[in-house]
N, C-alpha and C positions, 0 to 999 in steps of 0.2 A: 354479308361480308363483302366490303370490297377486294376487290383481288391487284395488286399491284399495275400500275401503267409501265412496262419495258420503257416503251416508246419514246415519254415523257424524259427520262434520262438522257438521252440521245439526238433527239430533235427540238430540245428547250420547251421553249411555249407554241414552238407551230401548230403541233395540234390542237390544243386550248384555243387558240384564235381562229383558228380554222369551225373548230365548233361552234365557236360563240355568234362567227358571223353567220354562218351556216344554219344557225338557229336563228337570228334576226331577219334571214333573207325569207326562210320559211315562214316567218310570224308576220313578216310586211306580206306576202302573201294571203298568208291567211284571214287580213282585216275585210271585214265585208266592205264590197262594194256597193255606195248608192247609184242607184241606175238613174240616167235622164229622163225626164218627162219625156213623155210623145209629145209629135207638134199637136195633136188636138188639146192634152190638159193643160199645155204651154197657154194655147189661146184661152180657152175656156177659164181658166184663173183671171183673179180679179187683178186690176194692174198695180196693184198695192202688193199682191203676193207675189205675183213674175219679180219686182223688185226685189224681194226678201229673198226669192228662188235665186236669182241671178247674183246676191249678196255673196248667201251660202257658196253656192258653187267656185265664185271666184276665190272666198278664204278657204274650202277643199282642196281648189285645185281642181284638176282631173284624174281622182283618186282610181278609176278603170283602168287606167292604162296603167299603173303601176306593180299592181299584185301581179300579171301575167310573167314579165322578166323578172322582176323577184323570187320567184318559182323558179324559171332558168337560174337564175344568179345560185339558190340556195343547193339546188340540184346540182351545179358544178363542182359549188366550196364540199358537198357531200361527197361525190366522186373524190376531190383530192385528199380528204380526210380517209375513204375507204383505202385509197391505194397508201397512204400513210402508216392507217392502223392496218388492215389486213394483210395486204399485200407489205406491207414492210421495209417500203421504200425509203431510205435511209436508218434502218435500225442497226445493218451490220451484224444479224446472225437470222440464219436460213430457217424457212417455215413461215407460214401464212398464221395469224391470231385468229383464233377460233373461239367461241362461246356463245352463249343467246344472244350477247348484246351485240356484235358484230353480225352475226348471221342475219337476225331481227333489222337491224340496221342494211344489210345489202338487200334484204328479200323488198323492204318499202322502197329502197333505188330505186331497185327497178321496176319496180306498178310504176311508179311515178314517172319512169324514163315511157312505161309504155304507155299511159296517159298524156305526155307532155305529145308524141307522135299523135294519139288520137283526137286532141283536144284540135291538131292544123283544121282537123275536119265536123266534127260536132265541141264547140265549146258549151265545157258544160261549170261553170264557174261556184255550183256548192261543190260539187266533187274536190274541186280545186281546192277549197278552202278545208276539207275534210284531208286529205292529202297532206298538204299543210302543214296542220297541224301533227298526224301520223308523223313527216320527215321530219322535224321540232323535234317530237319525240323521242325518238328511236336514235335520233344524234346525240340526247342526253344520256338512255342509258345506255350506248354505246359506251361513252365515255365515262359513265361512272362503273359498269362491268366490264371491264375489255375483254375477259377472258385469260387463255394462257398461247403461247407459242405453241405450233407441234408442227415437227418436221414430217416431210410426206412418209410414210412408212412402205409405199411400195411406188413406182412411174405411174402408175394410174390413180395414187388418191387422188391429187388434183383433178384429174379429170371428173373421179366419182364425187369428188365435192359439188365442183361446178354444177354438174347435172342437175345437183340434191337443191343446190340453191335456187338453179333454173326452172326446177318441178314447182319450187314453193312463190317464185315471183308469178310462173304463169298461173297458177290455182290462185295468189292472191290477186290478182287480177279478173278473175273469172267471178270470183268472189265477191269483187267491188262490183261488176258489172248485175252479177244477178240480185246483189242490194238495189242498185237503181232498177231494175226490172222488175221488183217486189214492189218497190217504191209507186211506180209507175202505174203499175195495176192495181195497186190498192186506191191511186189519186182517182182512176179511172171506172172504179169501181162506186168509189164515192159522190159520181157524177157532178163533179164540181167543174162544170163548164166555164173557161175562163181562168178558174183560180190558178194560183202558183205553186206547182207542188214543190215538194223538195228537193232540193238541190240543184236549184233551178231549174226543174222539168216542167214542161208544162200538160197538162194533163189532157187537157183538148176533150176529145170521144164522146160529145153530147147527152142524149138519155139514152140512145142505145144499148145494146149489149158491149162487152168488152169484144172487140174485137183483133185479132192478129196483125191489120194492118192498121190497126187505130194510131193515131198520132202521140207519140212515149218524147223522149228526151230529144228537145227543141226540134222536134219533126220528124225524129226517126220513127221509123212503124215498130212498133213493140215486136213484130216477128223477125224483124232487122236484129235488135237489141239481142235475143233469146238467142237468133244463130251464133251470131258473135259472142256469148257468153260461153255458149258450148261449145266453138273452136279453140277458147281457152282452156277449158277442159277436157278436149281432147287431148292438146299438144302437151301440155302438162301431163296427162295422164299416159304419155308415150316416153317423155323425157322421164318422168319419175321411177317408168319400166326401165329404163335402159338404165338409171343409176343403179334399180335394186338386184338386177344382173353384176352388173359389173360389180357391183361390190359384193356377192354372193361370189364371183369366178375370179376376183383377186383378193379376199379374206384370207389372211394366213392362218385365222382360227375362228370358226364361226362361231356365235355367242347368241342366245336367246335373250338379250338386253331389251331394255324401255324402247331403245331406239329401232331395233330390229321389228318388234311385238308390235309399235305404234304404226310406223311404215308400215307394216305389211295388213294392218285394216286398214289404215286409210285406201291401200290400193286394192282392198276387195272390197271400199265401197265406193271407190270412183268408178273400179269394174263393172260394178251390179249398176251404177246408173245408167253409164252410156250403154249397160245391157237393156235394162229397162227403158231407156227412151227410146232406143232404137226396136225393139221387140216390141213391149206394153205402149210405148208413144207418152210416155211419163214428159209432162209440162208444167208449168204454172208453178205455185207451192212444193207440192212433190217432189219434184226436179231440184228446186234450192235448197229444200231440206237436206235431201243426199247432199247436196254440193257442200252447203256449213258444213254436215256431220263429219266428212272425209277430208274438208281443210282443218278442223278441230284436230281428229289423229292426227295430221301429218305433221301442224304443230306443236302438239305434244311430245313428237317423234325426235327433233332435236334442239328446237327452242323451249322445249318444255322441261325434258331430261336434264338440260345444263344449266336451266333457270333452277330446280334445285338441286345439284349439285353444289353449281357456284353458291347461291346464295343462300340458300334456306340448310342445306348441309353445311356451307362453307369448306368446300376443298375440289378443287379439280374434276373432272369428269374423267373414267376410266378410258 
């Protein structure tokens, strides 16, 4: 069931256009890019082909340069669409829009806001197109579930919202990262010297063993990669403590609900990880197991509860 658009009443079609472009800035994005020859296969080609090369390319264009600010462009129109639909900017009655589709829709924001910073320093261009597609998505069913209104019920829901949102951009972020770190070690594993892994990583690491400084995503050391996977799930796993406080110390009636039950494994099994790597020295496999397992609950915890509620019930979330 869809559940009614407020917003749509009030702000005409802005939001409609807003998504539509917002989805096309994502999808131009998302189109692969063909990469340039090197000058040696430039030379090395027969001079009948550099022709036909140089044909192609000019009816292309410079199809590289485009998907990068399309990503910015899409990422912006996203922003003004969230502050639209959730934040409520011109709706004219008080409360932030809540439900899976909007929550789903800010938590991909922001990976993607923390990707577009990380990307100044390691571009990594399948990510990018993976991405992509995620913000494409999540703008649509944003806009086909919007959810319902709900006014704050005490000065700290917004705040324990925010947090809630905050724990699940930084987990899913840690999340992307330990996919390309699985990514990576499996390329590297498979001693494919040379080859292109995915997502545009390149695998590098010879016959050797896998090593911790071996060369992962366009030259980062796979132990670079693994740190920074796990500072996201620390900071996540500290902001998601301080929501589940605060909204334990400003509950005006505690509830043993899907949402309570799901949160609170998922944070006893982000607990047990960063106990285990830091105790047991848990890495590789192990380590991202835990890490899916406890982003699993946590999005079951309230994108999961109000996906069916909203949909599959059809009525509101309590």
């Amino acid at each position: 069931m869809i559940l009614p658009t407020a917003s749509v009443h009030t702000l005409g079609v802005a939001p409609l256009v807003l998504a539509l472009v917002a989805v096309l800035a994502y999808m131009v994005a998302a189109w692969p890019v063909v990469a340039a020859p090197t000058p040696d296969a430039a030379r090395q080609a027969p001079q009948g082909g550099q022709g036909n090369l140089g044909a192609a390319r000019r009816f292309l264009g410079s199809p590289s340069r485009l998907p990068a600010p399309a990503l910015v462009a899409g990422w912006l129109l996203h922003a003004a669409l969230l502050a639209l639909d959730i934040g409520g900017w011109g709706r004219g009655e008080p409360g932030a829009r809540l439900g899976f589709g909007p929550v789903l829709s800010l938590t991909v924001w922001l990976v993607l806001g923390v990707h577009e910073i990380e990307s100044r320093f390691v571009p990594l261009p399948g990510v990018r197109r993976v991405l992509a597609i995620n913000g494409a998505a999540v703008v649509l069913v944003a806009w086909a579930f919007p959810g319902e209104v709900r006014a704050a019920t005490t000065a700290w829901a917004p705040v324990h919202w925010l947090l809630g949102v905050g724990s699940y951009a930084l987990f899913g972020a840690a999340v992307l990262h330990a996919w390309m770190l699985d990514s990576a070690e499996r390329q590297l594993r498979l001693r494919k010297a040379g080859g292109s892994g995915v997502f545009g990583l390149q695998p590098g690491g010879g016959a050797g063993p896998v090593s911790g400084m071996a060369p992962g995503p366009m030259g980062m050391p796979l132990l670079r990669l693994e740190r920074l996977t796990f500072r996201f799930v620390e900071a996540g796993f500290v902001v998601l403590t301080l929501a589940l406080v605060l909204g334990v110390a400003t509950a005006q009636q505690w509830r043993w609900d899907h949402k309570t039950v799901f949160s609170l494994l998922g944070w006893t099994v982000f607990a047990g990880l960063l106990i285990g790597r830091q105790v047991r020295g848990w890495r590789g496999r192990r380590a991202t197991r835990w890490l899916y397992a406890g982003a699993v609950l946590l999005l079951l915890a309230y994108v999961g509860s109000r996906f069916v509620f909203e949909v599959l019930v059809g009525r509101p979330a309590v």
